[in-house]
N, CA, C and O atoms as a GROMACS GRO file, in nm:
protein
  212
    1UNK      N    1  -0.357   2.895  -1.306
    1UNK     CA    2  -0.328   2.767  -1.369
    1UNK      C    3  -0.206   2.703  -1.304
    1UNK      O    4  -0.211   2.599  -1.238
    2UNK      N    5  -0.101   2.768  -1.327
    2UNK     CA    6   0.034   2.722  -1.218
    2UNK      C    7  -0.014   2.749  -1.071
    2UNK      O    8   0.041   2.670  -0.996
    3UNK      N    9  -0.065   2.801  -1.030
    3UNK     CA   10  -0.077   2.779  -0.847
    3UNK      C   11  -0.171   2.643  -0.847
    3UNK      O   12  -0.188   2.592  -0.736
    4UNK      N   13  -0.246   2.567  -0.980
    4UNK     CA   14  -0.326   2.493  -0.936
    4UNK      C   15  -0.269   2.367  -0.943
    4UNK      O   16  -0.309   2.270  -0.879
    5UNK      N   17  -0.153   2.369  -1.039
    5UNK     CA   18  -0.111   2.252  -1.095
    5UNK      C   19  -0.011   2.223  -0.970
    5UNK      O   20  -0.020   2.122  -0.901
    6UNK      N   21   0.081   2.320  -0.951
    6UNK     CA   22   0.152   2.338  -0.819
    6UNK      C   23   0.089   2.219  -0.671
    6UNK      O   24   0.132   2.116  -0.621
    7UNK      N   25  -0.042   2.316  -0.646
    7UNK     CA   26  -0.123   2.215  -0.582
    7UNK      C   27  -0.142   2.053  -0.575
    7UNK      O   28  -0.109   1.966  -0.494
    8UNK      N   29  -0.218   2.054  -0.708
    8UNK     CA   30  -0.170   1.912  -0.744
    8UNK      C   31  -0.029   1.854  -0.724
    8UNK      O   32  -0.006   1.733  -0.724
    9UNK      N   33   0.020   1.905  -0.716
    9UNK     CA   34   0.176   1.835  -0.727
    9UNK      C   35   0.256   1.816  -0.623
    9UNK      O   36   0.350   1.738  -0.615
   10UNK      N   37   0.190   1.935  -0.498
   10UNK     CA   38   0.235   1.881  -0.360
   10UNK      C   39   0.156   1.797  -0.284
   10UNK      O   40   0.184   1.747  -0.175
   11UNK      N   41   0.060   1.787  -0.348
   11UNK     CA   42  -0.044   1.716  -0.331
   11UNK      C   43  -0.001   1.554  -0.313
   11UNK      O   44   0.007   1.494  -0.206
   12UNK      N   45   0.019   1.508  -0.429
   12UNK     CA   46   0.090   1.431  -0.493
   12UNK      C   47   0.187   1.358  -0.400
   12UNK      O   48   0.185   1.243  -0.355
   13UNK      N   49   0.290   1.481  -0.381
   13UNK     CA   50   0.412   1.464  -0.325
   13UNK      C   51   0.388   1.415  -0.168
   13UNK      O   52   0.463   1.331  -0.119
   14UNK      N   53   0.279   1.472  -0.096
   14UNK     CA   54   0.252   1.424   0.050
   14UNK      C   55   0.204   1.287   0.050
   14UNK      O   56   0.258   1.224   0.141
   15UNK      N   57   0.121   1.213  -0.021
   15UNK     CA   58   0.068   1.110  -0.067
   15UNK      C   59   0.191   1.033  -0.095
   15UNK      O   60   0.203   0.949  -0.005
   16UNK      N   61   0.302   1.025  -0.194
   16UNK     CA   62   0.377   0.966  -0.204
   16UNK      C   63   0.458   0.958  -0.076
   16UNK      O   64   0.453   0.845  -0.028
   17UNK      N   65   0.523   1.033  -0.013
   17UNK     CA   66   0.582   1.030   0.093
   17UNK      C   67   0.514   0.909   0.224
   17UNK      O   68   0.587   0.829   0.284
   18UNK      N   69   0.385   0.920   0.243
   18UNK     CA   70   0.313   0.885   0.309
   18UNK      C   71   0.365   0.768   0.303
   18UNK      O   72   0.447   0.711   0.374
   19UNK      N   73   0.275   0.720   0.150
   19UNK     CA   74   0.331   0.595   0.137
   19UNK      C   75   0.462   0.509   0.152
   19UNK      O   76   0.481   0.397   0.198
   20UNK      N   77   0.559   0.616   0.088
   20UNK     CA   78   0.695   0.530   0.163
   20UNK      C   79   0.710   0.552   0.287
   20UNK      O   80   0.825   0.517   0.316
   21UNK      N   81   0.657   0.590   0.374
   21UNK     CA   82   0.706   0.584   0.511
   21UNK      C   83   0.617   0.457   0.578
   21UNK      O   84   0.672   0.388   0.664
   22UNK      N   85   0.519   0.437   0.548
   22UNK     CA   86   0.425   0.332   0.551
   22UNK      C   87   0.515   0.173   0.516
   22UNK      O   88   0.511   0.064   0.573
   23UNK      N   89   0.578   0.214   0.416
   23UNK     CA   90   0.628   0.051   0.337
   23UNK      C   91   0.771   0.084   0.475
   23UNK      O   92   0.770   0.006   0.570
   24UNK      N   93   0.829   0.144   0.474
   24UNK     CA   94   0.962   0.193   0.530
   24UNK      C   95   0.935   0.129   0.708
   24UNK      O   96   1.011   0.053   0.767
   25UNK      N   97   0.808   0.186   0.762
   25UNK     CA   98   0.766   0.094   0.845
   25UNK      C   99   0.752  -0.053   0.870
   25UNK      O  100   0.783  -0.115   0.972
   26UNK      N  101   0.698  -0.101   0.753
   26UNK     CA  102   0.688  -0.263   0.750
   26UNK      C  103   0.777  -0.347   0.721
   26UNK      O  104   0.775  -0.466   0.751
   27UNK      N  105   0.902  -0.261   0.632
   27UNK     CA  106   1.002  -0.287   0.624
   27UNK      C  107   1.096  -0.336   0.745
   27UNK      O  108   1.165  -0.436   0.768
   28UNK      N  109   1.070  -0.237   0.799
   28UNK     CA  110   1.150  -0.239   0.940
   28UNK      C  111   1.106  -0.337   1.064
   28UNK      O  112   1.182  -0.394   1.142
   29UNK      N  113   0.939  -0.341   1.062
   29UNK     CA  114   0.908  -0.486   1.128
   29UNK      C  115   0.952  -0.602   1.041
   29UNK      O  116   0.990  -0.703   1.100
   30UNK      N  117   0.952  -0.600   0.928
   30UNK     CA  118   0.975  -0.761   0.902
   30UNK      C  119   1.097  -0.761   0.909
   30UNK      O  120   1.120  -0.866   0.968
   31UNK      N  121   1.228  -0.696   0.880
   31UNK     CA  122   1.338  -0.681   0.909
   31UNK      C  123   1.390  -0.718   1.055
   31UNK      O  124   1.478  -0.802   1.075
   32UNK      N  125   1.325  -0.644   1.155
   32UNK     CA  126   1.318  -0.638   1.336
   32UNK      C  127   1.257  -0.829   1.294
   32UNK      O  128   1.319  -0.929   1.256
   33UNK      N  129   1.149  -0.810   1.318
   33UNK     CA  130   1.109  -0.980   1.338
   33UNK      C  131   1.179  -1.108   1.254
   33UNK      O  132   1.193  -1.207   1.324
   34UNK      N  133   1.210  -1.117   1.157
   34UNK     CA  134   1.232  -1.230   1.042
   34UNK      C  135   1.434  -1.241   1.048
   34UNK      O  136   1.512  -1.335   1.031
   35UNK      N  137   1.457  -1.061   1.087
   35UNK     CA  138   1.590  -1.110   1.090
   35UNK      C  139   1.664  -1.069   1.228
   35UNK      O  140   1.720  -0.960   1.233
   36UNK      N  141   1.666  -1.140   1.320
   36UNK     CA  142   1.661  -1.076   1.475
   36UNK      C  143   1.829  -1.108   1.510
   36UNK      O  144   1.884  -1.095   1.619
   37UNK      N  145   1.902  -1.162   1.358
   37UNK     CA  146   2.029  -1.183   1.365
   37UNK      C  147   2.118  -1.056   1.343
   37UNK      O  148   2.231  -1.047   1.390
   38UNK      N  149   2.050  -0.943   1.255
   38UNK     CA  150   2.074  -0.814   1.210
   38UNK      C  151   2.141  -0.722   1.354
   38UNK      O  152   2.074  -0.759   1.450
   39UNK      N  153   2.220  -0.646   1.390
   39UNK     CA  154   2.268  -0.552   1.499
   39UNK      C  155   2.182  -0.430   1.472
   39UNK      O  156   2.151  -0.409   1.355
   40UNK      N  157   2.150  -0.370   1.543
   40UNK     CA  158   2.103  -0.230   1.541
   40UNK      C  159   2.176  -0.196   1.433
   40UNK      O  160   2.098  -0.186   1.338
   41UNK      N  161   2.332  -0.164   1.387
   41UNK     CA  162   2.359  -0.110   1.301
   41UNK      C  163   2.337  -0.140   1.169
   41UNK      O  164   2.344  -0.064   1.072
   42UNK      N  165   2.312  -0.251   1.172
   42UNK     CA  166   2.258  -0.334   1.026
   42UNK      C  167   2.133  -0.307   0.968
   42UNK      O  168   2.104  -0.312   0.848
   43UNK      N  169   2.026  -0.262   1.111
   43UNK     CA  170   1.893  -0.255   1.109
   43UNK      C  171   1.891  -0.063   1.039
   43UNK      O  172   1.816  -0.015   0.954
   44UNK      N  173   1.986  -0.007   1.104
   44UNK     CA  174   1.989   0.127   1.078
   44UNK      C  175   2.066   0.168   0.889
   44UNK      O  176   2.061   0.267   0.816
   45UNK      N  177   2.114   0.068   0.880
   45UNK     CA  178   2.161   0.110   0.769
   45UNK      C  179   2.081   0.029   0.652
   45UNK      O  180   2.110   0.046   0.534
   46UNK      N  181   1.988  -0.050   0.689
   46UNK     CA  182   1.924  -0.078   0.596
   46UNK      C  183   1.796  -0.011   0.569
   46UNK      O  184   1.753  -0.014   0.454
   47UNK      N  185   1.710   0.068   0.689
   47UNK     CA  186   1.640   0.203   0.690
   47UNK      C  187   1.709   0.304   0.600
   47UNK      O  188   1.662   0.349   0.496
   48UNK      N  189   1.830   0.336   0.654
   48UNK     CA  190   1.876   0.425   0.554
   48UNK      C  191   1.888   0.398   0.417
   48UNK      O  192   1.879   0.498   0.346
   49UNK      N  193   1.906   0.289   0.359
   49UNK     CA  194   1.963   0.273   0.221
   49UNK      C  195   1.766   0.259   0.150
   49UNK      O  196   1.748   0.282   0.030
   50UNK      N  197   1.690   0.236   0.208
   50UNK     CA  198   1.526   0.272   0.232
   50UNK      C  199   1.513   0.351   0.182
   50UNK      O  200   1.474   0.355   0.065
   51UNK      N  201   1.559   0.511   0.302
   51UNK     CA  202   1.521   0.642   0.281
   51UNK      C  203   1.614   0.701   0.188
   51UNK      O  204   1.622   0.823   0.190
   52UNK      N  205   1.674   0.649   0.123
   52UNK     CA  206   1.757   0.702   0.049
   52UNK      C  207   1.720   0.652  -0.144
   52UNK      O  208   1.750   0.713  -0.247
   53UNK      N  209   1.659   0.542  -0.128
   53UNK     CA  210   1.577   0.506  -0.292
   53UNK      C  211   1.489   0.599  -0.319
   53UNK      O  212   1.424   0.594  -0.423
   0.00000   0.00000   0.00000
């Protein structure tokens, strides 16, 4: 019962991940394209503050 629910739950957890790396991507093109005023470091710390919600 717990090894199954377990399952489910990393299950879960890869799926979610997925998905934010997906949005975290598009993020980062519309960010790169829309704001081309941003420095690399601006671009990097707004990925981070991303991977960090």
């Amino acid at each position: 019962m717990f090894k199954n629910n377990y399952i489910k739950i990393k299950y879960y957890e890869e799926i979610t991940d997925d998905i934010k790396d997906k949005l975290i991507d598009i993020s980062e093109d519309s960010v790169k394209n829309s704001h081309d005023f941003l420095s690399n470091f601006d671009r990097e710390k707004i990925k981070n503050d991303l991977l960090n919600s």
